[in-house]
C-alpha positions in Angstrom: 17.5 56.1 101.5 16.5 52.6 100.4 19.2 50.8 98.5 18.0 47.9 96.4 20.1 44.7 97.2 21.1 42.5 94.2 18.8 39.9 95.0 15.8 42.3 94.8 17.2 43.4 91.2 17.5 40.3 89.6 14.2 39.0 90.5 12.6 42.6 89.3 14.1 41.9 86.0 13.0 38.4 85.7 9.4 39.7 86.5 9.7 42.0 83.6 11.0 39.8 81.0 7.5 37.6 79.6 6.1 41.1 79.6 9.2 42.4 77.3 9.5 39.2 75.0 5.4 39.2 74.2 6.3 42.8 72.8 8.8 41.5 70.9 6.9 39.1 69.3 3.8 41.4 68.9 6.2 43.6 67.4 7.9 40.8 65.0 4.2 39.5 64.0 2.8 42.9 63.0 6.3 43.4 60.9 5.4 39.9 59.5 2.0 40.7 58.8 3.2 44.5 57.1 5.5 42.6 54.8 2.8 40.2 53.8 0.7 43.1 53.0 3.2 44.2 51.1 3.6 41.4 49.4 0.0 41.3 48.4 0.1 44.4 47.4 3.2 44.2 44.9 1.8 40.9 43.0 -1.8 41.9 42.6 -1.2 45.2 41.1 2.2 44.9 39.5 4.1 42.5 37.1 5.6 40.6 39.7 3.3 38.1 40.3 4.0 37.2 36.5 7.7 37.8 36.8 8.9 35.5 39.6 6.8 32.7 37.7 5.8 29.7 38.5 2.5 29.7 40.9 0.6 27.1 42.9 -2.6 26.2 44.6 -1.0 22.9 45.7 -2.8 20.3 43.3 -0.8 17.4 41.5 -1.2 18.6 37.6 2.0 20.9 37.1 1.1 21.4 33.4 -3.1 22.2 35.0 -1.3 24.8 37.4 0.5 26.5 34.7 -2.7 27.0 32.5 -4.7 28.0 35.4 -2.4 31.1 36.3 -1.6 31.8 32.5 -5.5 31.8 32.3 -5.9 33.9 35.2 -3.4 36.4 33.6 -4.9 36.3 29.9 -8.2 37.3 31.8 -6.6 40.4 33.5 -4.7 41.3 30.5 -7.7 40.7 27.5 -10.9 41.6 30.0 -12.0 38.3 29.3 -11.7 34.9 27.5 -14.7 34.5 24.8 -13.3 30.7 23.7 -11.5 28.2 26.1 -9.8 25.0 23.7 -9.9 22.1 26.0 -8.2 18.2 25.7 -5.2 16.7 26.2 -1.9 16.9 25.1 -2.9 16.5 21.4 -5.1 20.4 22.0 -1.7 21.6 24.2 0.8 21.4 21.1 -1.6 20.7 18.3 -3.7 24.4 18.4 -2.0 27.7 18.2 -4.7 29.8 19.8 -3.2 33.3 18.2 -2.7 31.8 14.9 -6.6 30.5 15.2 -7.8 33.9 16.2 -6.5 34.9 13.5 -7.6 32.8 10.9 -11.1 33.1 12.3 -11.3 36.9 12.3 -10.2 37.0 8.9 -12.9 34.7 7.6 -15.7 36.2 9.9 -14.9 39.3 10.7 -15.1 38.0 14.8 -12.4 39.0 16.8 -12.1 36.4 19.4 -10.5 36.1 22.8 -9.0 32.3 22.8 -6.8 30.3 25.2 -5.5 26.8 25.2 -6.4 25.1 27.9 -5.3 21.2 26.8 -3.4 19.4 29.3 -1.6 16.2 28.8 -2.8 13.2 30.3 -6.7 14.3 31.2 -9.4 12.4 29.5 -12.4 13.8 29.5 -13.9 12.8 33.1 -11.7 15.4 34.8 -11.8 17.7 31.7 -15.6 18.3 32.5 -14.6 18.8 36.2 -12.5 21.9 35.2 -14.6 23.2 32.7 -17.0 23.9 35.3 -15.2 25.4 37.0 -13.7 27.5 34.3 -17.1 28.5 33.1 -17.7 29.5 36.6 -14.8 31.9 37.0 -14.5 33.1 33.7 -17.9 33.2 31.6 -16.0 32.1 27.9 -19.0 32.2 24.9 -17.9 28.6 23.8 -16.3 25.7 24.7 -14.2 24.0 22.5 -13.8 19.9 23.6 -11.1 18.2 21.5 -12.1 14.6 22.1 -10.7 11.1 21.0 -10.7 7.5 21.7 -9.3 7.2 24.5 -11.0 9.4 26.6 -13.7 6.9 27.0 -11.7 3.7 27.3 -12.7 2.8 31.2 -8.9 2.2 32.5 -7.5 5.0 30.7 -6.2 7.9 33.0 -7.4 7.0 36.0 -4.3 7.4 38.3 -4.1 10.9 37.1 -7.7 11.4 37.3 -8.1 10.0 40.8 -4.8 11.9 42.3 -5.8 15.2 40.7 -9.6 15.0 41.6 -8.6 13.9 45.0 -6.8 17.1 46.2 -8.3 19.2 48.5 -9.0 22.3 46.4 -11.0 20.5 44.1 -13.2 18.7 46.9 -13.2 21.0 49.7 -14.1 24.8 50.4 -12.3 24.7 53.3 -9.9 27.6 55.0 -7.0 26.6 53.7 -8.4 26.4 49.7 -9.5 29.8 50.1 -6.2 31.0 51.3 -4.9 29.0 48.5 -7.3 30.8 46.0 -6.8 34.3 47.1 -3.7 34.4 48.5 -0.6 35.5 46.3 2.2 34.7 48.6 0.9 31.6 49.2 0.5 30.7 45.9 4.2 31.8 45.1 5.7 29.5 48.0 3.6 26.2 47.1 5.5 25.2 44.5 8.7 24.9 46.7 6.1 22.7 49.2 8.3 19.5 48.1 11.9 21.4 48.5 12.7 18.4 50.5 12.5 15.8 47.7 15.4 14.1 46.0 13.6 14.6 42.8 12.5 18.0 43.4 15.0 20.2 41.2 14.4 18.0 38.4 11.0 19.1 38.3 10.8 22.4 39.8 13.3 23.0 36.4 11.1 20.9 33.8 8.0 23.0 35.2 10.0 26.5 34.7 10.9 25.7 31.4 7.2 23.9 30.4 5.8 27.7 31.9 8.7 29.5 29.9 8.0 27.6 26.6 4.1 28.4 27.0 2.3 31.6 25.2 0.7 33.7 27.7 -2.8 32.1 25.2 -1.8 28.8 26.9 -0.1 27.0 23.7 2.9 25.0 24.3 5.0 24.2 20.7 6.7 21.1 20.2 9.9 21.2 17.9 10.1 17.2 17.3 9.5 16.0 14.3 8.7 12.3 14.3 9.9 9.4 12.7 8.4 6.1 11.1 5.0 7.4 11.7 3.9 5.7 8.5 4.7 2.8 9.8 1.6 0.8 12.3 2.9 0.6 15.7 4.0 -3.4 16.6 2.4 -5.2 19.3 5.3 -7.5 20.0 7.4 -4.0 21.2 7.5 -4.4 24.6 7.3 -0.2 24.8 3.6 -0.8 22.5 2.3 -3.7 24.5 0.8 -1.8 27.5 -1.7 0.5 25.1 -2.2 -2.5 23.0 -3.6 -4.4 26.1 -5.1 -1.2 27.3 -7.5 -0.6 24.6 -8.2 -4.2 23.2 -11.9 -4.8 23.3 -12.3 -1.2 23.3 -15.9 0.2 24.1 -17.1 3.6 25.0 -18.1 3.9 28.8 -20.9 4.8 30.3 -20.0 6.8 32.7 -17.0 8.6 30.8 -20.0 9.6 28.2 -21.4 11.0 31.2 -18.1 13.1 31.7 -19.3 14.6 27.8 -22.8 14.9 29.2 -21.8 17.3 31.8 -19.8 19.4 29.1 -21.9 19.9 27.2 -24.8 20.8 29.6 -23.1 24.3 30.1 -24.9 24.3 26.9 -28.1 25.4 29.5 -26.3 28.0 30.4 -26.2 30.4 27.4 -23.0 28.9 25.8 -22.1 27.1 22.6 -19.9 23.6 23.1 -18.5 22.3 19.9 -16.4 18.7 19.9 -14.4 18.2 17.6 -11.3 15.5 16.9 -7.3 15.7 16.0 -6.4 14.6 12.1 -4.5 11.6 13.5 -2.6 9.3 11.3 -4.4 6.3 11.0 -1.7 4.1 12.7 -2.9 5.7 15.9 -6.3 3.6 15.7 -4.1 0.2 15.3 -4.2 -0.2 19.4 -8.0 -0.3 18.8 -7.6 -2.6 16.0 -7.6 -0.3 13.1 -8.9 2.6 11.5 -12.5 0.6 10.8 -12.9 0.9 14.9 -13.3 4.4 14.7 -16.5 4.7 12.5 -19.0 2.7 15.5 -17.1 4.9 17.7 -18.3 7.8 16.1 -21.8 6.3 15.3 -22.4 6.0 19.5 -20.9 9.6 20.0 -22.2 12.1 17.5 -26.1 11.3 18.5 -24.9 11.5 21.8 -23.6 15.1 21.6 -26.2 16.7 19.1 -28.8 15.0 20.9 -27.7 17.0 24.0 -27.8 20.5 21.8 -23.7 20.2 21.5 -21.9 20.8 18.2 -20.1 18.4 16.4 -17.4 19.4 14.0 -15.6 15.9 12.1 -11.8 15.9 12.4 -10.3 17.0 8.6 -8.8 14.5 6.6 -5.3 13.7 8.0 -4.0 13.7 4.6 -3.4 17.4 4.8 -0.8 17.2 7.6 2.2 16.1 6.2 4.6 13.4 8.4 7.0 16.6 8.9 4.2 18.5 10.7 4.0 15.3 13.6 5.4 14.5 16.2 4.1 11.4 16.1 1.0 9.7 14.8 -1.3 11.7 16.9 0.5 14.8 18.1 1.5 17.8 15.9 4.7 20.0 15.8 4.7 23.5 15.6 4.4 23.3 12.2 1.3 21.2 12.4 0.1 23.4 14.7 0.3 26.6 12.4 -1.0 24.6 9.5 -4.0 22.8 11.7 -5.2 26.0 13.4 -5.6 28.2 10.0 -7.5 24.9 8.8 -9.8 24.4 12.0 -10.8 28.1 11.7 -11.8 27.1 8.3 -14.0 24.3 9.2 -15.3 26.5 12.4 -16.2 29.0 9.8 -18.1 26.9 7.4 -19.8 25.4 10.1 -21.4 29.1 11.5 -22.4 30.1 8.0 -24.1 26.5 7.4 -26.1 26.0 10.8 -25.1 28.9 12.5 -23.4 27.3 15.1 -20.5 29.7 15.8 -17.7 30.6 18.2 -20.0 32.8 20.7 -18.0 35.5 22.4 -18.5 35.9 26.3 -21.7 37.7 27.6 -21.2 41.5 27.6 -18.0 41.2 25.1 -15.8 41.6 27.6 -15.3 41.0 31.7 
């Protein structure tokens, strides 16, 4: 009988281990890879993905994530979006997309799929960025471009712009954009990417309550109401100066016309683009030295936009939102919001009865 000495034994098991621990770990990666499956699974086809919140493909814009997913779910929810608002800020809290819908149907008889998609602090060069790509992934009938004054002074927004526009998944189709695109999980564990922050809590909370306070149509209401909006903003205040320096000397530039070119070239593609302005105060226009600055502005971009077979619809007179309705000289409340969406589906109204320009629902009706 041969008897195994302890030597033999330990050096058996040592030659058996790497073959044990690469089962482990085969084992622990195909668990891994079951549970993301899993995963998958439960967000795509359940309320989950909707339910644990905020979502991320890992670009700057916290308000342009929010909108993108609560896009993404209006889509799957309505079967389509026939009219996507876009802007800034002013378009965020200043149209009620349900309240418009509304309005419209009951003047027209159209019932109208239509989402919000304004987001503070974009001028119109990254807005026509994103509405390709909206128009790409979505098919809306119309456009609805909210523009002002500022989104074609040449130092305006550019920071934003630039660190927005820079980030991989707008400039690369790369690996990892796809994943971010298509995968779920991922997009549930970006927004914790910057855990390690001192400053993170602060705005991982501001960007829960920003996604709690939006409409699943991509509205945000502000409850402010403003104060001493009649009176014209000083230059001597040191928190005025910066916009008054900003757009001194203002002119329209080139190349953020060009931005509007490019939105409203998805004309060429079967849709209808309409531009249209806020009813600001007219203290707002006092950084571009008054309310006589708007009308050359306006002389350079209407032929501009009609030229290009865009729509353009003139802003309604200011006068009929009250000072309670603001929040300040160019942003509305909720109030303003309700009042200024019943009135823009007027005006869009008259304006397809007089030329036939209307909202255009998306091809097919539905997606």
């Amino acid at each position: 009988m041969t008897r195994t000495t302890p030597a033999e034994g330990i050096g058996k098991e040592t030659t058996r281990s790497p073959r044990s621990l690469i089962g482990a770990l085969i084992i622990a990666l195909a668990v891994f890879l079951g549970l993301l499956v899993i995963l998958e699974g439960l967000f795509r086809f359940t309320s989950l993905d909707r339910i644990l919140s905020l979502r991320s493909v890992g670009v700057y814009h916290a308000q342009f994530e929010i909108k993108w997913f609560e896009l993404k779910d209006y889509v799957r929810e309505n079967g389509g979006v026939d009219v996507i608002l876009m802007g800034n800020s002013m378009v965020n809290t200043g149209i009620d997309p349900a309240v418009l819908s509304a309005e419209y149907s009951s003047l027209t008889g159209e019932d109208l799929r239509i989402f919000n998609f304004g987001v503070e602090g974009l001028t119109v060069a990254p807005n026509s960025v994103i509405a390709k790509r909206l128009v790409e992934r979505y098919h809306p009938g119309t456009i609805l471009f909210v523009t002002e004054m500022r989104d074609y002074a040449v130092n305006n927004g550019l920071e934003i712009e630039q660190t927005l526009l820079d980030n991989e998944w707008f400039t690369s189709d790369s690996a990892t954009t796809w994943l971010k695109n298509n995968s779920t999980v991922l997009q549930h564990l970006l927004p914790y990417r910057n855990w390690s922050r001192a400053d993170f809590l602060d705005n991982f909370l501001m960007s829960m309550r920003r996604f709690n306070d939006t409409t699943t149509q991509g509205y945000e209401p502000d409850s402010h109401t403003g104060v001493d909006i009649d009176i014209p903003p000083d230059p001597s205040d040191p928190e005025e100066k910066e916009d008054f320096i900003l757009f001194a000397d203002y002119a329209v530039d080139p190349d953020r016309l060009k931005a509007l070119g490019d939105i409203l070239s998805l004309e060429e593609e079967g849709m209808t683009v309409i531009v249209t302005e806020m009813p600001v105060h007219p203290n707002y226009f006092v950084y571009f030295g008054g309310e006589q600055a708007h009308a050359p502005y306006l002389d350079q971009l209407v032929p501009f936009i009609t030229s290009r077979g865009g729509s353009f619809l003139p802003a309604i007179a200011w006068q009929l939102i009250p000072l309670e309705d603001r929040v300040d000289h160019h942003h509305l409340n909720y109030k303003g919001a309700i009042r200024f969406s019943k009135l823009l589906a007027e005006e869009l109204a008259d304006l397809c009865q007089r030329s036939g320009d209307c909202l255009r629902s998306a091809p097919g009706g539905s997606q």
